[in-house]
C-alpha positions, -999 to 999 in steps of 0.1 A, spaced: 44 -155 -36 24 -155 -6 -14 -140 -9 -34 -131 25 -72 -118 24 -78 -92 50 -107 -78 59 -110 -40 67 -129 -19 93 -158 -15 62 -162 -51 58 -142 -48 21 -122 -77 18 -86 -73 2 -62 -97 -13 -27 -86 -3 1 -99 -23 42 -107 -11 63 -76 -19 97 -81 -33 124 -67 -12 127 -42 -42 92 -28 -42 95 -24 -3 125 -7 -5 112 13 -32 79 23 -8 101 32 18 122 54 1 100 77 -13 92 97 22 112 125 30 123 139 60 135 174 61 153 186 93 162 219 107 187 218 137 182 183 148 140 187 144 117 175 119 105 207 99 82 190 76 81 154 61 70 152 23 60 123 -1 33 104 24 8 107 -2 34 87 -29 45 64 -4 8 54 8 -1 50 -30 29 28 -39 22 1 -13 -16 0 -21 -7 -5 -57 25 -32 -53 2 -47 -18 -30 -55 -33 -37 -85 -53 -76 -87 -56 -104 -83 -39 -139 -67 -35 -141 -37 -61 -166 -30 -86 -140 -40 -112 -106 -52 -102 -82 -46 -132 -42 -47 -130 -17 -37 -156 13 -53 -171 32 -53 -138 8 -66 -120 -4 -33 -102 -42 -22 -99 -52 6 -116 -63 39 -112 -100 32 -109 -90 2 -85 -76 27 -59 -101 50 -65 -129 27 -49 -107 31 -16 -122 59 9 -88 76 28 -104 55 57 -97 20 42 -63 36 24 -50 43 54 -60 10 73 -48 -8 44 -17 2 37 -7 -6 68 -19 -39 68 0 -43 33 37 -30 51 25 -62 85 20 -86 56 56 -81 41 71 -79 79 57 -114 88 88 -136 87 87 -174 81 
């Protein structure tokens, strides 16, 4: 699978990693949307959703310690290096890697 290094706003760099069409579908999915005649009354799940493309996006990169588990996902401690900041930034860099067609 393709691998990309990106480097975010705080100068960390990131290896991103080729999502299956699986995993994206499965980031997708999790936000919610609940409407009240024909509005948005509140939208649920963002936190999940941000979390799950961090963890099936990244690859490597600079962390104190970078461990995965058996799938292949960073850890907890991994993703706890992350300020919201480069969360944020970073998961959408992670959903424009898996957009980019050949």
């Amino acid at each position: 699978m393709a691998k990309k290094i990106v480097e975010l706003s705080s100068k960390r760099k990131v290896e991103l990693k080729e999502m299956s069409i699986d995993e994206i579908d499965f980031c997708q999915d999790i936000i919610s949307l609940k409407m009240d005649d024909g509005d948005v009354s509140y939208i649920s799940g963002v936190s999940k959703s941000r979390t799950a493309w961090l963890r099936r996006g990244i690859s490597g990169g600079d962390f104190k310690k970078y461990e995965a588990d058996a799938n292949e996902y960073p850890v907890d401690s991994v993703l706890k290096q992350l300020s919201d900041a480069e969360k944020n930034e970073l998961s959408k860099l992670i959903q424009e890697h898996q957009s980019l067609g050949e």
